[in-house]
C-alpha positions as CSV (number, residue, x, y, z in Angstrom):
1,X,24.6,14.4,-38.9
2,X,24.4,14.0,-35.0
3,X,24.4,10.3,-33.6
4,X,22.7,9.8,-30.0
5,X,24.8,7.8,-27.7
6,X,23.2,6.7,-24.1
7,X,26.2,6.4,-22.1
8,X,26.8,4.3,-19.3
9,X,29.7,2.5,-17.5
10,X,31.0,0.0,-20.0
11,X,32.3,-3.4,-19.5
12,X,33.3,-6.1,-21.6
13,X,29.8,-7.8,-23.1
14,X,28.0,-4.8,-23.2
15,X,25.8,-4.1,-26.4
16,X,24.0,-0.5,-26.9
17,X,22.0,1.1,-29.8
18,X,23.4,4.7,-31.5
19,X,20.5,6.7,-32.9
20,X,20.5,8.8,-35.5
21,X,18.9,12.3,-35.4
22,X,15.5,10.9,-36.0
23,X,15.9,8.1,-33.5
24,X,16.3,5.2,-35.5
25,X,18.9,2.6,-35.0
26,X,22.1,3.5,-37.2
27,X,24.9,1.6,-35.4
28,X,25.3,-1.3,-32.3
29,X,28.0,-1.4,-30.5
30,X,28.3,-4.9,-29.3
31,X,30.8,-6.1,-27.0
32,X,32.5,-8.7,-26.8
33,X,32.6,-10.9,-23.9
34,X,34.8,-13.8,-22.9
35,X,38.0,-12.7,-25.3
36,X,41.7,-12.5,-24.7
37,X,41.5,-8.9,-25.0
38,X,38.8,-6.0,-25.0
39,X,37.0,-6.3,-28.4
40,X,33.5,-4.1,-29.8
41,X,32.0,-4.3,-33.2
42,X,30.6,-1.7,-34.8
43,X,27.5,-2.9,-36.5
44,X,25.0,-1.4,-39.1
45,X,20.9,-2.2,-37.7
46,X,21.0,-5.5,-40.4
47,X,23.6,-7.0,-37.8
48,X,26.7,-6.6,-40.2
49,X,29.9,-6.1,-38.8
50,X,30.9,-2.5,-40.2
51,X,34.5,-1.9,-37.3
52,X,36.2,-4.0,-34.9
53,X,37.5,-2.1,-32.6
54,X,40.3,-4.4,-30.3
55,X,42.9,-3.5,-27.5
56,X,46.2,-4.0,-28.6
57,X,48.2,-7.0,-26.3
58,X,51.5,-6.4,-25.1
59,X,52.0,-2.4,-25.4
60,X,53.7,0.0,-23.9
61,X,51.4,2.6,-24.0
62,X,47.6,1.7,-23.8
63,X,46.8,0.9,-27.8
64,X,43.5,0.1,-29.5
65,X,43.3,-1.2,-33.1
66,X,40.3,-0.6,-35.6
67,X,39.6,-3.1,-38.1
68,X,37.7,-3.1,-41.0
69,X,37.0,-6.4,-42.9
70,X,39.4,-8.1,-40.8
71,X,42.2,-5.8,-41.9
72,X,44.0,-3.0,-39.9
73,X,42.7,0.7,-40.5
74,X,44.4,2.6,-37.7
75,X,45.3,2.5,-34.4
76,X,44.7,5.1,-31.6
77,X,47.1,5.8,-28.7
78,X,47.1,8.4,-26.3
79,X,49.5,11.0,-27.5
80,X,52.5,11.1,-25.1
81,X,53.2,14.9,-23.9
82,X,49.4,16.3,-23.1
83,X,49.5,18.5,-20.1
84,X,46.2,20.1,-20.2
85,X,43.8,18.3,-22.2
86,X,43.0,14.2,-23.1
87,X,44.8,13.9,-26.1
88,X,44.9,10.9,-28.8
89,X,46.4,10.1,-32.1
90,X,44.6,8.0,-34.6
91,X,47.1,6.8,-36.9
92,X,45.4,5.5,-40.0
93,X,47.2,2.4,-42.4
94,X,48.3,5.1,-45.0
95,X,49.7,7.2,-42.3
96,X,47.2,9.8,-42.3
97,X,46.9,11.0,-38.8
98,X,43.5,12.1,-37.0
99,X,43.8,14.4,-33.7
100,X,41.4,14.2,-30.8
101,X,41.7,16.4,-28.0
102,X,39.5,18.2,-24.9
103,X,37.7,16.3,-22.2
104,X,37.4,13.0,-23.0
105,X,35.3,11.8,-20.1
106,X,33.2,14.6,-19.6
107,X,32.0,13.6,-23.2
108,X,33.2,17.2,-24.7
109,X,36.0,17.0,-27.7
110,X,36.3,16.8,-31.3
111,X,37.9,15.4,-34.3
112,X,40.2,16.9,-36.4
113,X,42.4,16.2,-39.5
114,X,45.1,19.2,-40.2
115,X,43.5,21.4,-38.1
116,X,39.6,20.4,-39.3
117,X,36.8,19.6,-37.6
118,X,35.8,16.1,-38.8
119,X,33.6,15.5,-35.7
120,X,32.2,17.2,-32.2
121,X,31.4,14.8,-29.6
122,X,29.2,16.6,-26.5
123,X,26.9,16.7,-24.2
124,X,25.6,20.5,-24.4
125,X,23.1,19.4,-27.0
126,X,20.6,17.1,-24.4
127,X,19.4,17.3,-20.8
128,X,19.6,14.0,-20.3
129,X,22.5,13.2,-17.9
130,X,24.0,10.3,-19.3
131,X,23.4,10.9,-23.0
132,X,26.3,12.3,-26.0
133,X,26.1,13.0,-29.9
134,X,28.7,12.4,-31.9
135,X,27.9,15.1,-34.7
136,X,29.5,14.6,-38.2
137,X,30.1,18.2,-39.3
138,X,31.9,16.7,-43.0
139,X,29.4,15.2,-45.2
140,X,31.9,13.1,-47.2
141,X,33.9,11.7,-43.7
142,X,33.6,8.2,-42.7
143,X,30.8,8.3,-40.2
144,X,31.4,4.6,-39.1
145,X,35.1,5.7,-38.7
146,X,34.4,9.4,-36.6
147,X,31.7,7.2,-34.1
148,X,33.8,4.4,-34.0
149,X,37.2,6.6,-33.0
150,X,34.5,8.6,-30.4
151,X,34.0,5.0,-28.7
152,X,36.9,3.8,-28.9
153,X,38.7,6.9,-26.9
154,X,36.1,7.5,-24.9
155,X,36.7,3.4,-23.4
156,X,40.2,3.9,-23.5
157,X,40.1,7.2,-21.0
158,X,37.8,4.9,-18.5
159,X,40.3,2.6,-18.1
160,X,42.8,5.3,-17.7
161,X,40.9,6.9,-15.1
């Protein structure tokens, strides 16, 4: 299942639809302005929170944190010796460990668990400049999760660069 994203330049308080294949709302990412820290919920089209996704204070290494139902599910850092490529590690709360990897703000890399492919984020599949899917190739995976993660690297690369 492919999710449309419309990209733009994000800042804290920003709010935009993800579409499904047939163009109808499936999640909002709403951000949250005046916090502390950078926060985003993930929300299904009825306005329930389904992921909070929240910058982690007072790291070493830039960490996000992705919540569901208030309670940690994993955290994502950028992994630590990544010459060529953007590189993350999603560490989820029973220690399984997601890898995303290629070019992170170019809007081309995937998912993987143990080698994989959980999820393909791109741009080769529209003409419209500022516009991604995040394609769900496992029918069975998380699809709040895999968008979610997509987001969540894809902010934490902009305020790398």
């Amino acid at each position: 299942m492919k999710y449309l994203v419309r990209d733009k330049i994000f800042a804290i308080g920003d709010d935009y639809w993800i579409e499904d294949e047939q163009g109808r709302h499936a999640f909002l990412v709403d951000g949250k302005a005046m916090r502390l820290r950078d926060t985003l919920e993930l929300k299904d089209p009825d306005g329930q929170v389904l992921i909070t996704l929240r910058q982690k204070m007072f790291s070493l290494r830039d960490t996000m944190t992705i919540e569901r139902d208030e309670r940690p599910l994993a955290t994502v850092r950028r992994k630590r010796l990544s010459l060529l490529r953007n590189h993350y590690r999603v560490t989820l709360v029973e220690g399984t460990e997601l890898d995303v990897s290629g070019r992170i703000l170019d809007r081309e890399f995937t998912v993987e668990y143990e080698g994989e492919l959980l999820a393909h984020v791109s741009r080769q599949w529209f003409h419209v400049r500022d516009t991604y899917a995040v394609n769900v190739v496992r029918e069975d995976a998380d699809t709040a999760l895999l968008v979610a993660v997509a987001v969540c690297v894809i902010r934490m690369a902009e305020r790398e660069d």
